[in-house]
C-alpha positions in Angstrom: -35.5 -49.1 -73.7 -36.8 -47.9 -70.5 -40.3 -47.4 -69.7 -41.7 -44.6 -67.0 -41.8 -46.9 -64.2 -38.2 -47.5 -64.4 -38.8 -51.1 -65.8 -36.0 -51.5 -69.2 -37.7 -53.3 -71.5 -35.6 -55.4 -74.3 -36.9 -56.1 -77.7 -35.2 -58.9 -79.6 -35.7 -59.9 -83.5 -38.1 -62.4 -83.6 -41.0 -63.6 -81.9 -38.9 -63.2 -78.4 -39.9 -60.5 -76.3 -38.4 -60.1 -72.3 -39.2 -57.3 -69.9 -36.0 -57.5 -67.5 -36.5 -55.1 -64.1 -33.8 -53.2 -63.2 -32.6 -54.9 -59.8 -31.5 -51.4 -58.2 -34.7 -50.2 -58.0 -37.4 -53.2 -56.8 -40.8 -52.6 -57.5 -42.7 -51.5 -53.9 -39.3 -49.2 -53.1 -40.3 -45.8 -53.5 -38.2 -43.4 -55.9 -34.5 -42.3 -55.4 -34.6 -38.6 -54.4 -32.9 -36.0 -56.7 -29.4 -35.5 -56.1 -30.3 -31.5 -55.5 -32.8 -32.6 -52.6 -29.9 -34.2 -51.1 -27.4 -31.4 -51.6 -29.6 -29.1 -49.9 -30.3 -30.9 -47.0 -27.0 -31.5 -46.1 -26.2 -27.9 -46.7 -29.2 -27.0 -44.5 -28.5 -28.9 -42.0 -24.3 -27.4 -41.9 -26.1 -24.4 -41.1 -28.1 -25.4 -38.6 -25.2 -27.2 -36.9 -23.3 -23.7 -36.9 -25.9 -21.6 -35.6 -26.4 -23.7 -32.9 -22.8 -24.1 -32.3 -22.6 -19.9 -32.3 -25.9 -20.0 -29.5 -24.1 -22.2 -27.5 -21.2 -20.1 -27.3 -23.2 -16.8 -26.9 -25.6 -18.4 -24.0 -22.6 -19.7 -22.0 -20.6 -16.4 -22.4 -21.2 -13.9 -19.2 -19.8 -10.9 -17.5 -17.7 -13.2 -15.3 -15.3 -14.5 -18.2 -11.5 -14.0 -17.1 -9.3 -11.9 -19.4 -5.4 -12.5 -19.0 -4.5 -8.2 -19.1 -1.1 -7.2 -19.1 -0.5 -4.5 -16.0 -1.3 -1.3 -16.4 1.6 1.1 -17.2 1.4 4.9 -15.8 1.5 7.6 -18.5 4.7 9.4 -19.2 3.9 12.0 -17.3 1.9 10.3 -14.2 4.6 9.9 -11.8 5.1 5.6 -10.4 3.2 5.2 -6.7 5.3 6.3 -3.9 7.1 3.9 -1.8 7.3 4.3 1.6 10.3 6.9 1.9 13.8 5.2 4.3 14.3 7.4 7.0 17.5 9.4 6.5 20.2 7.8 8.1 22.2 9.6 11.2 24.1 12.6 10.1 26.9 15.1 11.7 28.8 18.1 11.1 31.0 20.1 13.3 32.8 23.6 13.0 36.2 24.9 14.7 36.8 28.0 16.0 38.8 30.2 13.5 42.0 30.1 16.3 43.1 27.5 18.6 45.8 28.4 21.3 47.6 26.2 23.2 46.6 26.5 27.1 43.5 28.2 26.2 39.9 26.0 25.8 38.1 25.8 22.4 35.0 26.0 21.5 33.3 23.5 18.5 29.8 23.3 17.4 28.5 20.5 16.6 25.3 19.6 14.5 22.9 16.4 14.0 20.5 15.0 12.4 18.2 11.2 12.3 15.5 10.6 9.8 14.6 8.1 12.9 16.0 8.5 16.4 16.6 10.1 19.6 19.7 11.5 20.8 21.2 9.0 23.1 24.8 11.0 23.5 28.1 12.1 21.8 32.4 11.1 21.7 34.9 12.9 21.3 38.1 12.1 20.3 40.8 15.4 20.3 44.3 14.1 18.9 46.1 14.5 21.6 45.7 11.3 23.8 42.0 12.8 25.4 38.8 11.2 24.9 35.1 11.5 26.1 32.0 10.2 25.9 28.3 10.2 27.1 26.7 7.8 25.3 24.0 6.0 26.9 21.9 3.1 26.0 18.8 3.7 24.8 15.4 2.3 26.6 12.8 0.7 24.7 9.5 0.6 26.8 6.6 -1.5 26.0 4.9 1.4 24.8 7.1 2.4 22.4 6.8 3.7 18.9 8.4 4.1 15.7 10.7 7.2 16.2 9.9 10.7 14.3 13.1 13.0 12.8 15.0 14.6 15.1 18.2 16.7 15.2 20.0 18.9 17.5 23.3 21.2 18.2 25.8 21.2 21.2 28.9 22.7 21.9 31.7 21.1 23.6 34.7 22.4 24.4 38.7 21.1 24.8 42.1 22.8 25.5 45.7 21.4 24.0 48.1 21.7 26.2 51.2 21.5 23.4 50.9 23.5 20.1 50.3 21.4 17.0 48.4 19.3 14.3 45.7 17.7 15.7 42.7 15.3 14.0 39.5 15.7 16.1 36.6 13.1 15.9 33.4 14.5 17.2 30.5 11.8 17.2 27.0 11.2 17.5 25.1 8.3 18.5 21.2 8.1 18.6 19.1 5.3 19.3 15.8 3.7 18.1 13.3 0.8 19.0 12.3 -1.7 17.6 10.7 -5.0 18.8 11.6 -4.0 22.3 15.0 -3.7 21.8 17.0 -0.5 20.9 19.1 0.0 18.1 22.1 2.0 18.3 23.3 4.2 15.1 26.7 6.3 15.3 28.2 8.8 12.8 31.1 11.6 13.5 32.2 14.7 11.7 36.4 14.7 11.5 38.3 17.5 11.7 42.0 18.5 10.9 43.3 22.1 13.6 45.9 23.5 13.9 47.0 24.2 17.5 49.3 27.7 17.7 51.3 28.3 20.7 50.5 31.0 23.3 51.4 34.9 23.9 
């Protein structure tokens, strides 16, 4: 039997009676707490532990946190950023007279054009054992800049001296600087004539 301070009390037949304390619980110890008190505090505190956990992360967040982004793509119909455009390379085309008679001197025109250059002279080769030229080395002075477009047209003329098939090369070489030193770019237009005899 237990009494309300906690003390069991035993009652034996006879004339034997003994009061036996519990030994969990000595006398001057104060009361066990409920097992709800205890419950509660620990639940209490779990949520104090959390919301200080979530301050924590909301006082050391700021506007300079770094955010891996993927790069930005442009819309479908936004064209991509223009790159810096290759000049157009050295270019030439030449056209034969409509007749070519042996003994007498032909005409051809012939046309150029650089994306980056100055003229710096032109070949010709005529088929027949002739060649000229007046290309030049270009000059490169300190001063120098980056070459602009340029093109031109110039006739030259040549006479056969024999009728016949003859393959013409007619070519164009321009120049430009760079780092002080001139670079040298060369195309050519070929042609097929046909050489008829005099009279």
């Amino acid at each position: 039997m237990r009494t309300r301070d906690g003390h069991q009390l035993q009652v034996t037949h006879g004339d034997d009676l003994a009061i036996v304390t519990s030994p969990a619980q000595p006398e001057d110890s104060p009361p066990a707490p409920p097992r709800r008190l205890l419950a509660a505090g620990l639940i209490g505190g779990l949520v104090l532990a959390l919301l200080a956990t979530l301050l924590l992360v909301w006082a050391t967040a700021g506007d300079d946190e770094v955010v891996a982004k993927p790069p930005a793509q442009p819309a479908a119909d936004q064209p991509a950023a223009q790159q810096p455009a290759t000049p157009e390379a050295l270019t030439v085309t030449a056209e034969a007279p409509q007749q070519i008679v042996a003994g007498s001197p032909a005409k051809f025109v012939v046309d150029w054009a650089d994306g980056s250059g100055v003229f710096s002279g032109s070949s010709e080769d005529w088929g027949d054992g002739v060649g000229t030229s007046s290309v030049s080395q270009g000059r490169c002075p300190a001063s120098a800049t980056q070459e602009k477009a340029a093109s031109g047209s110039f006739g030259v003329k040549h006479t056969w001296a024999d009728p016949g098939t003859y393959t013409v090369v007619l070519g164009v070489t321009t120049s430009t600087c760079s780092s002080g030193a001139a670079t040298m770019e060369d195309a050519a237009a070929t042609l097929t004539v046909q050489v008829v005899p005099a009279g």
